[in-house]
C-alpha positions in Angstrom: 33.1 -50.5 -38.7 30.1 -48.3 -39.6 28.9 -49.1 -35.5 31.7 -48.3 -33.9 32.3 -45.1 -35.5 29.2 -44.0 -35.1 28.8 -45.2 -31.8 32.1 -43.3 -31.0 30.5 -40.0 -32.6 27.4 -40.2 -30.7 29.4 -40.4 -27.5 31.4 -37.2 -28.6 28.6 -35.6 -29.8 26.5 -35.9 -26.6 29.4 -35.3 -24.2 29.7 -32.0 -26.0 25.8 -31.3 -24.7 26.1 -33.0 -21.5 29.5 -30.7 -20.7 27.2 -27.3 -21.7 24.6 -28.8 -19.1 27.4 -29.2 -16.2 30.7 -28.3 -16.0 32.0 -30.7 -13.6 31.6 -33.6 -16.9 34.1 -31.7 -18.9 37.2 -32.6 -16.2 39.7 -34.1 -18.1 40.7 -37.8 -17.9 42.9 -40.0 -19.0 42.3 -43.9 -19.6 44.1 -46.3 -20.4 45.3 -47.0 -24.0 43.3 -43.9 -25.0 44.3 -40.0 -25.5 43.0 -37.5 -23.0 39.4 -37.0 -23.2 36.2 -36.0 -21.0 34.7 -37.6 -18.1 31.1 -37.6 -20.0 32.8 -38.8 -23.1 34.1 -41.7 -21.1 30.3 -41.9 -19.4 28.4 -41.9 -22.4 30.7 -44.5 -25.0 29.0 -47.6 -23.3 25.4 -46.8 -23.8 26.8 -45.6 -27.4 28.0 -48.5 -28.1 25.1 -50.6 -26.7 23.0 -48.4 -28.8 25.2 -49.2 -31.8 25.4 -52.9 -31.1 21.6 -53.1 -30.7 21.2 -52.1 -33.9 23.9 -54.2 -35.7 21.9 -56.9 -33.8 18.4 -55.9 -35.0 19.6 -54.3 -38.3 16.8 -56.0 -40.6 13.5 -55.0 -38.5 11.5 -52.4 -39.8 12.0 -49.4 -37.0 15.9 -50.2 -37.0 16.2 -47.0 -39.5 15.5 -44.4 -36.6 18.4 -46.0 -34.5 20.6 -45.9 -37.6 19.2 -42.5 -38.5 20.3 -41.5 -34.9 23.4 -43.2 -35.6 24.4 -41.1 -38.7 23.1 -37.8 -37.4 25.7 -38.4 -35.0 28.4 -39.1 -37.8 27.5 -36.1 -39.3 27.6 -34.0 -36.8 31.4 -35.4 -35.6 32.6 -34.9 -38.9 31.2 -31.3 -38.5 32.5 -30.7 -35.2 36.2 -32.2 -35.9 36.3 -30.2 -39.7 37.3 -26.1 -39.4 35.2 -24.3 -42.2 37.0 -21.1 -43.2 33.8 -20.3 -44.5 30.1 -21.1 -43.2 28.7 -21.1 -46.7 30.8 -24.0 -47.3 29.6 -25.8 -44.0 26.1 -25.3 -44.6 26.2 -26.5 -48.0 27.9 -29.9 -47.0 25.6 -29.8 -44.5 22.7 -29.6 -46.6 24.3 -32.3 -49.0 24.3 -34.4 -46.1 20.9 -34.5 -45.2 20.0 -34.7 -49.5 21.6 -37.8 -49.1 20.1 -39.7 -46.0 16.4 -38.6 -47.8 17.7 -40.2 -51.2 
């Protein structure tokens, strides 16, 4: 479960700078079974999730940490992105809880 979310937040997460970088990636489209989204968030979900599944693969070697690192960052920064903060002193406090606890 942990995989696939992430994997889905680092394909939001990037579409969001790849759409900055170009305009013409931020057309909408619609596939099928899914709601309305991006063309570079439909580009970049399968190398997310290969990404994803090449560490639930390799999980137990000893560099699989920076992918999952990578992986988390990415959570993090969906959760960030989807969640309004009325107040950025609030944000930047979970924020920094966040990265207190992937060091702990």
């Amino acid at each position: 479960v942990y995989a696939l979310a992430a994997a889905c937040s680092l394909a939001v997460v990037l579409s969001t700078a790849l759409r900055a970088l170009s305009p013409r990636f931020a057309r909408p489209v619609t596939p099928p079974l899914w709601e309305p989204t991006s063309v570079s968030t439909v580009a970049l979900l399968p190398p997310s999730l290969l990404l994803a599944a090449y560490w639930f693969l390799f999980r137990h070697a000893p560099l699989s940490w920076l992918i999952q690192d990578v992986l988390s960052g990415a959570l993090a920064a969906h959760v960030a992105i989807s969640l309004r903060f009325r107040d950025l002193r609030v944000a930047s406090i979970l924020t920094a809880l966040a990265v207190i606890y992937d060091l702990v």
